[in-house]
ROVEXLO-419864 format. One record per residue (C-alpha): residue number from 1; residue in one letter; chain; z negated, y, x negated. Coordinates in nm, 4 decimals, always signed. Layout:
N
<rec><gudo>NUM</gudo><gupa>A</gupa><zator>A</zator><z>Z</z><y>Y</y><x>X</x></rec>
...
//
This chain:
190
<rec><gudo>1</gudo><gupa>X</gupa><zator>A</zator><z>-12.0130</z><y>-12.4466</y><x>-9.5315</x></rec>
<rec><gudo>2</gudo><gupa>X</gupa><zator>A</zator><z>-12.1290</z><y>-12.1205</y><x>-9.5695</x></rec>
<rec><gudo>3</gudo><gupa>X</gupa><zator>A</zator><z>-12.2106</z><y>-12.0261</y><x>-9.9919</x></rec>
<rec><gudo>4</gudo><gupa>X</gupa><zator>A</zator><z>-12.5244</z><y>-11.7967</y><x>-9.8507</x></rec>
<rec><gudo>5</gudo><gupa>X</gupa><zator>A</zator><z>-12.7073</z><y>-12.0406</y><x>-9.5969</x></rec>
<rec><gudo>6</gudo><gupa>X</gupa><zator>A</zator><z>-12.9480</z><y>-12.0897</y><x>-9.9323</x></rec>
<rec><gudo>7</gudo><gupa>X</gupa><zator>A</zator><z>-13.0463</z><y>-11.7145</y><x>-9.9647</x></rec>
<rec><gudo>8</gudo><gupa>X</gupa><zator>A</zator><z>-13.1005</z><y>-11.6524</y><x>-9.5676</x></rec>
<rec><gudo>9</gudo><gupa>X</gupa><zator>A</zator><z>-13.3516</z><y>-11.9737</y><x>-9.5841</x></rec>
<rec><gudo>10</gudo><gupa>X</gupa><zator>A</zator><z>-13.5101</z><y>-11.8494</y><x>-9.8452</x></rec>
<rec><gudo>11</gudo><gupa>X</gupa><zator>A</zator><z>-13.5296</z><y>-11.4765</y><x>-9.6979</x></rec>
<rec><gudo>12</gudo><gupa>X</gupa><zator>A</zator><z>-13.6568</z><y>-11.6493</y><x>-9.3875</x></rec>
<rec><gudo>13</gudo><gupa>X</gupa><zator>A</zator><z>-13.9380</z><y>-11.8636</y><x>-9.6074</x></rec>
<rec><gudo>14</gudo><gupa>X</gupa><zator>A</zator><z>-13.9968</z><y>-11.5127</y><x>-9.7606</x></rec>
<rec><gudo>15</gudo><gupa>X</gupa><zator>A</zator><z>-14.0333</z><y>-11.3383</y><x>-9.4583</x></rec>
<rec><gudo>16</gudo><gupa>X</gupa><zator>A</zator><z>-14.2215</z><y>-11.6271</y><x>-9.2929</x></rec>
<rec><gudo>17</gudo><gupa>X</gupa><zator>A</zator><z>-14.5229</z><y>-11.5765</y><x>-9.5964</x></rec>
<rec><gudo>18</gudo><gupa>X</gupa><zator>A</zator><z>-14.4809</z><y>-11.1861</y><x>-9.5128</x></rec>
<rec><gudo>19</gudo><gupa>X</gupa><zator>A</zator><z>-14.5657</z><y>-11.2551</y><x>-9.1554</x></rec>
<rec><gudo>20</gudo><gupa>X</gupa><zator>A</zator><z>-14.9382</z><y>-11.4737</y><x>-9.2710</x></rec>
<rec><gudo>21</gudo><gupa>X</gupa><zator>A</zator><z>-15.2380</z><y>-11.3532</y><x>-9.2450</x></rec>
<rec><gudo>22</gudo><gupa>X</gupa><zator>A</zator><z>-15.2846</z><y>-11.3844</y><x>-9.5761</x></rec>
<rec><gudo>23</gudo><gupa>X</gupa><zator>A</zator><z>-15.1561</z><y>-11.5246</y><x>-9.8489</x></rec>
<rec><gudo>24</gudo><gupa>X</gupa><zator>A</zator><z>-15.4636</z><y>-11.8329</y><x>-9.7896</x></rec>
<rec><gudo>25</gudo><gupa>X</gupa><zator>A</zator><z>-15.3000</z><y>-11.9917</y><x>-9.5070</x></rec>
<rec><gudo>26</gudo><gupa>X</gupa><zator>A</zator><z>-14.9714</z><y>-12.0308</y><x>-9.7523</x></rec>
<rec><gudo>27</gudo><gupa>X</gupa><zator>A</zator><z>-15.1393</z><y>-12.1803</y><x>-10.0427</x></rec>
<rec><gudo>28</gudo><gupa>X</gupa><zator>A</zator><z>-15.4685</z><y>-12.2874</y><x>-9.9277</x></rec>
<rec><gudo>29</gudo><gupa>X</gupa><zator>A</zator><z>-15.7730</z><y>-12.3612</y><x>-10.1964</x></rec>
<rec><gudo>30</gudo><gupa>X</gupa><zator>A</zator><z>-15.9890</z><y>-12.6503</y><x>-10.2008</x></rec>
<rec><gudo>31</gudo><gupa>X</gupa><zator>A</zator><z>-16.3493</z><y>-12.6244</y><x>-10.1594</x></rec>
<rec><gudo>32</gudo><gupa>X</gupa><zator>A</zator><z>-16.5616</z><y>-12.8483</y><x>-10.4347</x></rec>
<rec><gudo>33</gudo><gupa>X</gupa><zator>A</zator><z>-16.9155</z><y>-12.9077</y><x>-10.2839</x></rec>
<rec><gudo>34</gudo><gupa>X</gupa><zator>A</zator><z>-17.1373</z><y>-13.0069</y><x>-10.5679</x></rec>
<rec><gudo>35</gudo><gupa>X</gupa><zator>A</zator><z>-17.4546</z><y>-13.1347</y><x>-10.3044</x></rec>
<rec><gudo>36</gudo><gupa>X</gupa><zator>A</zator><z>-17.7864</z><y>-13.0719</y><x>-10.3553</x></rec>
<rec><gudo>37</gudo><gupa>X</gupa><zator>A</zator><z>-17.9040</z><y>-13.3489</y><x>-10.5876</x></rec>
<rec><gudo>38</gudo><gupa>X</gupa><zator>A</zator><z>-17.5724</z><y>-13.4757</y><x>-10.6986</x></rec>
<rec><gudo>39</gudo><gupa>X</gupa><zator>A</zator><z>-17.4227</z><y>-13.4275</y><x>-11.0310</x></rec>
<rec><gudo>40</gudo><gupa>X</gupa><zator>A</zator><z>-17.0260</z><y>-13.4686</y><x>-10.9165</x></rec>
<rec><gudo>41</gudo><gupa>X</gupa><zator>A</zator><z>-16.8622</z><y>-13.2520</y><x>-10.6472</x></rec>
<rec><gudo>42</gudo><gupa>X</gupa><zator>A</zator><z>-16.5922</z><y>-13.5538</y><x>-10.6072</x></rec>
<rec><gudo>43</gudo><gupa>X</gupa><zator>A</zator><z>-16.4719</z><y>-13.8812</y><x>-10.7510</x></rec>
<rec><gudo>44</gudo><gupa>X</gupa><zator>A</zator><z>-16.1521</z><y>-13.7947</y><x>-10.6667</x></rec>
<rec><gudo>45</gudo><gupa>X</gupa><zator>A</zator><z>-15.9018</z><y>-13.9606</y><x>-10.9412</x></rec>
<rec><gudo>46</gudo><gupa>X</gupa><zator>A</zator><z>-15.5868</z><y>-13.7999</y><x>-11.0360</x></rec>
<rec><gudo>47</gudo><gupa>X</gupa><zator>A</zator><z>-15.3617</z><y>-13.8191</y><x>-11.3258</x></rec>
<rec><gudo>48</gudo><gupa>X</gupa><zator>A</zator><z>-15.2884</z><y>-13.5042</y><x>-11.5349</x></rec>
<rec><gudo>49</gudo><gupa>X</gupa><zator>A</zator><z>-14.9015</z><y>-13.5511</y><x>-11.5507</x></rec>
<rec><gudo>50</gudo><gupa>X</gupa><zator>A</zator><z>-14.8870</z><y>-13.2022</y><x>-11.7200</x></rec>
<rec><gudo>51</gudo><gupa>X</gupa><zator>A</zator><z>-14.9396</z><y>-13.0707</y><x>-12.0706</x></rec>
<rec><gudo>52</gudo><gupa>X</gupa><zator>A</zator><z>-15.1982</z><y>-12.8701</y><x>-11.9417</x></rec>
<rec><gudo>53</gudo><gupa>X</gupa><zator>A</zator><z>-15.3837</z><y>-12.6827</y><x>-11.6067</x></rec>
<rec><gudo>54</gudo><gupa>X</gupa><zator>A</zator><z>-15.3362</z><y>-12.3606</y><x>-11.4614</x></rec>
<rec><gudo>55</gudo><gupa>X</gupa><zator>A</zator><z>-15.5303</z><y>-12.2606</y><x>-11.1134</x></rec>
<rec><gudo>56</gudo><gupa>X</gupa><zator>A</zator><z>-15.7805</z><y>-11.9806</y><x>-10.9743</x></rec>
<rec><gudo>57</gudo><gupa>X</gupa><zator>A</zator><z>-16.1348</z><y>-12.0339</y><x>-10.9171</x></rec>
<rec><gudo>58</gudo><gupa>X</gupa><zator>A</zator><z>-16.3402</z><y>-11.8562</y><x>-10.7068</x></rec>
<rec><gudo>59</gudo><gupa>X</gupa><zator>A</zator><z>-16.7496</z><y>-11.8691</y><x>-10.7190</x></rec>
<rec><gudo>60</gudo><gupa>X</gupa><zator>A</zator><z>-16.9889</z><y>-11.7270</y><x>-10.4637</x></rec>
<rec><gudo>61</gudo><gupa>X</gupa><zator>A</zator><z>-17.3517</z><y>-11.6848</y><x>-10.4412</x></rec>
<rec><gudo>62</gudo><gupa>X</gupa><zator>A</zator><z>-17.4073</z><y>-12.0436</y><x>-10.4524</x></rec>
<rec><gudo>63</gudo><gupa>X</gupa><zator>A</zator><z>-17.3416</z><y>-12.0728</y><x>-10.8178</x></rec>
<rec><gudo>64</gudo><gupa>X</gupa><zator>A</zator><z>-17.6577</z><y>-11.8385</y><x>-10.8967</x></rec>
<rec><gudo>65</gudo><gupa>X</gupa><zator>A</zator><z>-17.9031</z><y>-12.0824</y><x>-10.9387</x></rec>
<rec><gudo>66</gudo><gupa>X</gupa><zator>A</zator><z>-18.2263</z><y>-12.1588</y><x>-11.1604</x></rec>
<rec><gudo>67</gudo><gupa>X</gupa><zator>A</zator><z>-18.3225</z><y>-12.5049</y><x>-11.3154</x></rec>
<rec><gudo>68</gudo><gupa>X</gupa><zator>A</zator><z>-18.6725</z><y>-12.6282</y><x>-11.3018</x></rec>
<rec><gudo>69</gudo><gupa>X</gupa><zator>A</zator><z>-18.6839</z><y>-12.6796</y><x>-11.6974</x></rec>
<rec><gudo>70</gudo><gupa>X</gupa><zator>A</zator><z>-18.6090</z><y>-12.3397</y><x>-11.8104</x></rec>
<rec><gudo>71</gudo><gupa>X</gupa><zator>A</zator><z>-18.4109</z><y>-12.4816</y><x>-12.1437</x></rec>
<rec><gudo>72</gudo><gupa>X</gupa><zator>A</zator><z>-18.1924</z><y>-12.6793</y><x>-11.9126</x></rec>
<rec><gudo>73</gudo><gupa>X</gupa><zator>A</zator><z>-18.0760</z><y>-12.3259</y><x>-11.7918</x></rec>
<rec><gudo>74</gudo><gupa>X</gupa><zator>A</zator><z>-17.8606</z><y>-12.2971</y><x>-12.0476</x></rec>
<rec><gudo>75</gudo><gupa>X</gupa><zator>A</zator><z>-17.6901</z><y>-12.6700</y><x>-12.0162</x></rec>
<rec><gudo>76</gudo><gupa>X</gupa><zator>A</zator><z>-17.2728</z><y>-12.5877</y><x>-11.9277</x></rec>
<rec><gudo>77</gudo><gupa>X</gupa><zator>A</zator><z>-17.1757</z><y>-12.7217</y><x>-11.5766</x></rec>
<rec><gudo>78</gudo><gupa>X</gupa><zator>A</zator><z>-16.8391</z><y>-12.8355</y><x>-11.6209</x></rec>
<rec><gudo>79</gudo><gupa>X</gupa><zator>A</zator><z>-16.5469</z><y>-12.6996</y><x>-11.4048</x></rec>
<rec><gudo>80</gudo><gupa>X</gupa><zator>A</zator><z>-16.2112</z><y>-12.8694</y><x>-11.4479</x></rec>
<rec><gudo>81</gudo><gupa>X</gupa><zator>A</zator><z>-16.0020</z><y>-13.0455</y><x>-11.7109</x></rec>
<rec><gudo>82</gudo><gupa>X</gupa><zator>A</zator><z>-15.8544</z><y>-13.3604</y><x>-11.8032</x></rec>
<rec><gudo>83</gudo><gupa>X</gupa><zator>A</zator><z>-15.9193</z><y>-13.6497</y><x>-12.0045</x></rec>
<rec><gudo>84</gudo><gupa>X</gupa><zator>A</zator><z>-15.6689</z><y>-13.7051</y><x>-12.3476</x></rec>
<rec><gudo>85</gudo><gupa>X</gupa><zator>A</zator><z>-15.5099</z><y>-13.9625</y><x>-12.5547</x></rec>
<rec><gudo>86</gudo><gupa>X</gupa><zator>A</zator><z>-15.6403</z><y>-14.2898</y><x>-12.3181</x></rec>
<rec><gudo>87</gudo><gupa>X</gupa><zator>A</zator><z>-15.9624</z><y>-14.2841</y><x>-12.3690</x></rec>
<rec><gudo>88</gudo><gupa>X</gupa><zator>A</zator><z>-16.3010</z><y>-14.1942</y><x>-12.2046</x></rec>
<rec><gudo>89</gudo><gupa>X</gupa><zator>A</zator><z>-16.3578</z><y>-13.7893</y><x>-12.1038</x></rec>
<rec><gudo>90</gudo><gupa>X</gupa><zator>A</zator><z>-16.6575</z><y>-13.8312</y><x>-12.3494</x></rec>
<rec><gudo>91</gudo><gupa>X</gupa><zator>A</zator><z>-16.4228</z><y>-13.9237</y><x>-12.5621</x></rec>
<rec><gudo>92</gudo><gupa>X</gupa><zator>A</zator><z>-16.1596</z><y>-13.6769</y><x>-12.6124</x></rec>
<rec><gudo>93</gudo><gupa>X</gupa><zator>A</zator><z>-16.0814</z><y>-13.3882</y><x>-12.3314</x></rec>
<rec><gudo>94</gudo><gupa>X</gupa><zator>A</zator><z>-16.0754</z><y>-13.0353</y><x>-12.2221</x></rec>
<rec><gudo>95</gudo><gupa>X</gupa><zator>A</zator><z>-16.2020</z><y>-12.8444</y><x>-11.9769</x></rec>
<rec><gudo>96</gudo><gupa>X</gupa><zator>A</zator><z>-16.3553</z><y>-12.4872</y><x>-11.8467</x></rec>
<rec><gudo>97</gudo><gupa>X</gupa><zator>A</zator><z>-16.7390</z><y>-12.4784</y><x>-11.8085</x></rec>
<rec><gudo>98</gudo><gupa>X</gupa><zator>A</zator><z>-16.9602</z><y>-12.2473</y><x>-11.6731</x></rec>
<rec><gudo>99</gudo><gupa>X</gupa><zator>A</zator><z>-17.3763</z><y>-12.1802</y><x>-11.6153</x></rec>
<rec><gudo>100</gudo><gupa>X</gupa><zator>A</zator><z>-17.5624</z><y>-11.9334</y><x>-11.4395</x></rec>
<rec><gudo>101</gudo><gupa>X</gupa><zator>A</zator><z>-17.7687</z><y>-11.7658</y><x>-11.7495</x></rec>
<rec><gudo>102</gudo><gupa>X</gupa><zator>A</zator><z>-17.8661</z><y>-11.4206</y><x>-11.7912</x></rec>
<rec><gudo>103</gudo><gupa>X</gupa><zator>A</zator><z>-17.8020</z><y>-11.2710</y><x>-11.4975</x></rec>
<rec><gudo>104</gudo><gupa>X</gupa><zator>A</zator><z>-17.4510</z><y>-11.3372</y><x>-11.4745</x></rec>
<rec><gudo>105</gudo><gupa>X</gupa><zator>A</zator><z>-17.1480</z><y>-11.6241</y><x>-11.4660</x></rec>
<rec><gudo>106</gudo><gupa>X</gupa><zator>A</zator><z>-17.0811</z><y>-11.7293</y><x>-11.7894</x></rec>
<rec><gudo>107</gudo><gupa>X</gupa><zator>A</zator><z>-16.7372</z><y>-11.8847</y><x>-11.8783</x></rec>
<rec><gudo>108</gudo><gupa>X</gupa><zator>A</zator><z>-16.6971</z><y>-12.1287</y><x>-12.1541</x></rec>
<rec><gudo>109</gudo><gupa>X</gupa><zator>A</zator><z>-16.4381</z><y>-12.3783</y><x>-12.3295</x></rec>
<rec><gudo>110</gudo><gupa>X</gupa><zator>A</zator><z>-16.5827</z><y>-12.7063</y><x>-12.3307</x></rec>
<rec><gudo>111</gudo><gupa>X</gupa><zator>A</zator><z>-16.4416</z><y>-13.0142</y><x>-12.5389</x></rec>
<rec><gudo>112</gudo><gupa>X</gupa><zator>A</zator><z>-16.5092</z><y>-13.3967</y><x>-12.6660</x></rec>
<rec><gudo>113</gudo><gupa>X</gupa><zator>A</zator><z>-16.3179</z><y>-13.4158</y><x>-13.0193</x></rec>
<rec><gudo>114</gudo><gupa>X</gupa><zator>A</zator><z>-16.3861</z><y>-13.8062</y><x>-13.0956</x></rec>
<rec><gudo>115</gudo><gupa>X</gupa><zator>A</zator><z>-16.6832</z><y>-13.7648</y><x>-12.9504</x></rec>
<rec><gudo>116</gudo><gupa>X</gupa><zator>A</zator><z>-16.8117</z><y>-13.4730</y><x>-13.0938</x></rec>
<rec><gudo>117</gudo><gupa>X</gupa><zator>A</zator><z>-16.8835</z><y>-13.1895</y><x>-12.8017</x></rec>
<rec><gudo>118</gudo><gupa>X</gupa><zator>A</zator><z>-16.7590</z><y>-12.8495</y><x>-12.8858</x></rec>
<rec><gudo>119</gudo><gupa>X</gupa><zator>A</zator><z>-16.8071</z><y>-12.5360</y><x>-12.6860</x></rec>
<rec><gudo>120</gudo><gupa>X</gupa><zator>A</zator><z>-16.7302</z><y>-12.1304</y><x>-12.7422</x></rec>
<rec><gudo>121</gudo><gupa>X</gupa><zator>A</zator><z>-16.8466</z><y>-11.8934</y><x>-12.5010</x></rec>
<rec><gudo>122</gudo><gupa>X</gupa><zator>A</zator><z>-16.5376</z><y>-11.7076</y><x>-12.2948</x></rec>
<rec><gudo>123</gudo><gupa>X</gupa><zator>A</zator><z>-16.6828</z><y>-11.4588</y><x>-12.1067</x></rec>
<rec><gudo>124</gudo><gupa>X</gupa><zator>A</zator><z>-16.8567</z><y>-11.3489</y><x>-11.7886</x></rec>
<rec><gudo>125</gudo><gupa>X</gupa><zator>A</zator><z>-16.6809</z><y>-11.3374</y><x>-11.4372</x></rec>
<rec><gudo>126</gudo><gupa>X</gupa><zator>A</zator><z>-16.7798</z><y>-11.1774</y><x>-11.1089</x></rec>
<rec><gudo>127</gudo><gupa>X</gupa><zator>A</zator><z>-16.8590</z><y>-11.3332</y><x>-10.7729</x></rec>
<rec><gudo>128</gudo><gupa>X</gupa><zator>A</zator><z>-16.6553</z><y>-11.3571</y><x>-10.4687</x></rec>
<rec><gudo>129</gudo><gupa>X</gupa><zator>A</zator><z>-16.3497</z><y>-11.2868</y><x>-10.6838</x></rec>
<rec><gudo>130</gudo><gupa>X</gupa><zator>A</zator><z>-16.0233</z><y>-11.4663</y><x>-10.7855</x></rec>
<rec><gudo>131</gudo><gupa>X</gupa><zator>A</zator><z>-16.0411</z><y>-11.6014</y><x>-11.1151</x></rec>
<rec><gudo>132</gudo><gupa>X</gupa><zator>A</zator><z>-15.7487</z><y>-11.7272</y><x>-11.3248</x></rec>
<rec><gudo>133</gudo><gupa>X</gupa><zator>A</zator><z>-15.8061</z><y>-12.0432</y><x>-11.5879</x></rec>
<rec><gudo>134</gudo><gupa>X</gupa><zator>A</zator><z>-15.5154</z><y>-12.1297</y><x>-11.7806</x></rec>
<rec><gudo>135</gudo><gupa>X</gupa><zator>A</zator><z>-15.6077</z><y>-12.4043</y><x>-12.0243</x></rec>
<rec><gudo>136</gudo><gupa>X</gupa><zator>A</zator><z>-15.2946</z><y>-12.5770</y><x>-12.2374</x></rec>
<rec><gudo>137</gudo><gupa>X</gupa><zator>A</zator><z>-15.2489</z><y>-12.9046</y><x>-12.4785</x></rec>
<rec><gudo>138</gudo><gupa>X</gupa><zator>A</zator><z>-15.0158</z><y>-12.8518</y><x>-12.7575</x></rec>
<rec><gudo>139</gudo><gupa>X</gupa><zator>A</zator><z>-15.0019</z><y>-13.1252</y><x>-13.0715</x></rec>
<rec><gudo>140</gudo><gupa>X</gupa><zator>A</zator><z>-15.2772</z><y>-13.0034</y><x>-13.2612</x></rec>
<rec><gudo>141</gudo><gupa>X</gupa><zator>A</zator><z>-15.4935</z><y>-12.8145</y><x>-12.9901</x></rec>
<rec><gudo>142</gudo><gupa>X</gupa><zator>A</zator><z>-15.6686</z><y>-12.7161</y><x>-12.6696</x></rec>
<rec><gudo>143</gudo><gupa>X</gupa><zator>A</zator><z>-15.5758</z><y>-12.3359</y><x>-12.5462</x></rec>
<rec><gudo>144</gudo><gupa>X</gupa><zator>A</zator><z>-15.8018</z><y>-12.1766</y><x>-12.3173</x></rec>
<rec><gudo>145</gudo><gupa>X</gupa><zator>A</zator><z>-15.7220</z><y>-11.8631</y><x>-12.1289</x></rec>
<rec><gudo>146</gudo><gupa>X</gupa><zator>A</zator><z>-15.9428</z><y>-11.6762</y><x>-11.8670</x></rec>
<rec><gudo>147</gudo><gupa>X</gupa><zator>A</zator><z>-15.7588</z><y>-11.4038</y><x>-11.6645</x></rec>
<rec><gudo>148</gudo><gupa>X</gupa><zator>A</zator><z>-15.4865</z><y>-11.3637</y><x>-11.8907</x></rec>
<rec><gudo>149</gudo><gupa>X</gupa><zator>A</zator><z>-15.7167</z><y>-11.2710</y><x>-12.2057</x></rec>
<rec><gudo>150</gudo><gupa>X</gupa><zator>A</zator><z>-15.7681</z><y>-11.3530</y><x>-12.5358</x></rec>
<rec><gudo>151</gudo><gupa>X</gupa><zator>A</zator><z>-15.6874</z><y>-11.7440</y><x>-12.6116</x></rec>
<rec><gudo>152</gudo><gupa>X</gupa><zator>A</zator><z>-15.9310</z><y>-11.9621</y><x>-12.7916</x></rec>
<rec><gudo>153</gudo><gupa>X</gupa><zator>A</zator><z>-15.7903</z><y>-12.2599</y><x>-12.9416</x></rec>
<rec><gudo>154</gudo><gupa>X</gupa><zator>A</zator><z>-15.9791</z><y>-12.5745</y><x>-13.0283</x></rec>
<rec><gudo>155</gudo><gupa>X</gupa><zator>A</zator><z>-15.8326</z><y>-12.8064</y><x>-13.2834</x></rec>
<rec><gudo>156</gudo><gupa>X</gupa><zator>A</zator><z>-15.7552</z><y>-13.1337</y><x>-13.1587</x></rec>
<rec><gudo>157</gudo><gupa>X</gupa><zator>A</zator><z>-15.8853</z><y>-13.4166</y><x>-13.3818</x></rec>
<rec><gudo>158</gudo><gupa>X</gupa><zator>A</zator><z>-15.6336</z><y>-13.7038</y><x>-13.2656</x></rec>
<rec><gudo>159</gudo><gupa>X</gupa><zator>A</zator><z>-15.2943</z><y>-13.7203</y><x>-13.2449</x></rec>
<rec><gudo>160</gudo><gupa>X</gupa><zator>A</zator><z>-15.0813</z><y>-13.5924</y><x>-12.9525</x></rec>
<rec><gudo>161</gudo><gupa>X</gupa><zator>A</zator><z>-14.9415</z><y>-13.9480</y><x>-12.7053</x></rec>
<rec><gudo>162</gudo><gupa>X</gupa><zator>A</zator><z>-14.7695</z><y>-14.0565</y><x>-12.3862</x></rec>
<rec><gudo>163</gudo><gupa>X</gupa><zator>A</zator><z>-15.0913</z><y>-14.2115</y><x>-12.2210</x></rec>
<rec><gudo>164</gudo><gupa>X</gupa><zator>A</zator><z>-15.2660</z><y>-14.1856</y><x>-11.9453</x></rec>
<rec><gudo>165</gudo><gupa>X</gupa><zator>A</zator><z>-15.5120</z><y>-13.8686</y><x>-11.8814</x></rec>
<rec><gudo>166</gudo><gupa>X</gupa><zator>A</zator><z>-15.7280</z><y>-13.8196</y><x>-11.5781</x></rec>
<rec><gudo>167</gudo><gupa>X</gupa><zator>A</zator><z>-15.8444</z><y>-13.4498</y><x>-11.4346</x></rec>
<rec><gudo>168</gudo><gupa>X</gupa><zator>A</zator><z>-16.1908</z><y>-13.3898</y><x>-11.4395</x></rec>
<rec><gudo>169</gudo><gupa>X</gupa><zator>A</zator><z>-16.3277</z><y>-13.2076</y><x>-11.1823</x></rec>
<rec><gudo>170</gudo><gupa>X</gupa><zator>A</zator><z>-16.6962</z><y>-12.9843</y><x>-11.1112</x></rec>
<rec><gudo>171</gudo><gupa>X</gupa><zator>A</zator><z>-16.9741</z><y>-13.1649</y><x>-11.1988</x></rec>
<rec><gudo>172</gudo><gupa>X</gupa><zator>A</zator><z>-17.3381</z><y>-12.9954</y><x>-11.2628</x></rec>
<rec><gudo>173</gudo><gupa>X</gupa><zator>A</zator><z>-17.5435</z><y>-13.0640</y><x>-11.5374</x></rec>
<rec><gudo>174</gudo><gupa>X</gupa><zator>A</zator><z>-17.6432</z><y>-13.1355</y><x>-11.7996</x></rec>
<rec><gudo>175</gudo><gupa>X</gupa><zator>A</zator><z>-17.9922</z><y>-13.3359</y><x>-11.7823</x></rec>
<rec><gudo>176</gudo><gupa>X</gupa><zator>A</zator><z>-18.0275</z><y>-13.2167</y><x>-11.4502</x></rec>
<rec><gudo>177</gudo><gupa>X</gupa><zator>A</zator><z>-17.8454</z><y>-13.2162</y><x>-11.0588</x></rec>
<rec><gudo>178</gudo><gupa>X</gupa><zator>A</zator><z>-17.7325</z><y>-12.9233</y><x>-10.8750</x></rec>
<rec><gudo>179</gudo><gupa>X</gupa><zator>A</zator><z>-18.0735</z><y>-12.7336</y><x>-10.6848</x></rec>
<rec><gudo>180</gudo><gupa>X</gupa><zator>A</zator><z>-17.9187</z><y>-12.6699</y><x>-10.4147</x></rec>
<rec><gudo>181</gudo><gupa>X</gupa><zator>A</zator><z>-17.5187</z><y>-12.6853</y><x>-10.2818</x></rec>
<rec><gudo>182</gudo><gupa>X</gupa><zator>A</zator><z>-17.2884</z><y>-12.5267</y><x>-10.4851</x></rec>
<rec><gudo>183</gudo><gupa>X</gupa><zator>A</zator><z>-16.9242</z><y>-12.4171</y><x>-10.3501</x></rec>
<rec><gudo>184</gudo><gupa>X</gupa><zator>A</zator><z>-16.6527</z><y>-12.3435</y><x>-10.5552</x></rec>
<rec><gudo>185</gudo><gupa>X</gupa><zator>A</zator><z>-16.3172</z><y>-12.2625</y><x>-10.4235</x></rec>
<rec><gudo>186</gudo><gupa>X</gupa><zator>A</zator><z>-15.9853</z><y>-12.3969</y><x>-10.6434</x></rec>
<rec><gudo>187</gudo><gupa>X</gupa><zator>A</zator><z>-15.6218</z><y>-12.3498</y><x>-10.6231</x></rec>
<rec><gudo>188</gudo><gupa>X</gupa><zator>A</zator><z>-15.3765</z><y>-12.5053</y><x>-10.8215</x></rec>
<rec><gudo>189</gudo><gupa>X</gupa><zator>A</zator><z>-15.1393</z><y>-12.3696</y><x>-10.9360</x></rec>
<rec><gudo>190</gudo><gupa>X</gupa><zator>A</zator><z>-14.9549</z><y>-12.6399</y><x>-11.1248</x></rec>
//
């Protein structure tokens, strides 16, 4: 058998990518419709059988949006996570979240810690744009990263198991549901 039959299939694969229309049709994302009215884009379940997330986001027009309590404005929409240690997301978990406030996108961490909610503002993010979330569980904490930057860490408060943990994906709200649709486009990336 020939030793370089692996290399010419995977200059073919390569060449087959080149030959796309764009780099979309390869690796596709998946478009989260949070409906008008709804709190939950999907009740998809999955298992997280990762230490952690890593995928691009992308959020158009339809995440610019106005609430008709005008402190509820400021409520963090959540985008994705995962559950941790077997128990409820409300619990313990991690995940990105993000509200139109401002003006602008706003990007946050978001966290139960035995039931405790936690949250530190990340940053602001442009429409119509690729975004990259990175967001890690070591033994002791949650690290968030968004488009490479600075990490934020947030202390675990349990200890670190082999258990089950869920993903959590975009839900809106807060005390109240999405105003109109909202469309955000995800890719995993593992």
């Amino acid at each position: 058998m020939n030793s370089n039959r692996p290399s010419i299939l995977l200059l073919l694969f390569l060449l087959s990518l080149l030959s796309c229309e764009s780099f979309e049709e390869v690796f596709p994302y998946e478009v989260y419709t949070i409906e008008k009215g709804k709190h939950h884009s999907t009740r998809k379940i999955s298992s997280l059988q990762t230490d952690g997330i890593h995928f691009i986001a992308r959020f158009d027009e339809s995440a610019i949006y106005e609430t008709k309590t005008s402190e509820n404005q400021y409520d963090i929409n959540k985008l994705l996570g995962f559950s941790d240690v077997n128990s409820h997301h409300q619990d313990n978990s991690a995940r990105f979240g993000w509200r139109w406030a401002e003006g602008s996108l706003q990007i946050f961490s978001y966290a139960y810690l035995n039931g405790e909610r936690v949250s530190e503002y990340l940053g602001d993010v442009p429409l119509n744009q690729d975004i990259e979330f990175l967001l890690l569980m070591t033994d002791d904490s949650y690290v968030f990263s968004v488009n490479g930057g600075e990490e934020v860490s947030i202390n675990r408060k349990v200890k670190r198991s082999k258990g089950l943990a869920y993903m959590l994906y975009p839900y809106f709200g807060g005390d109240e549901t999405a105003p109109h649709d909202i469309n955000i486009r995800i890719k995993m990336l593992w």
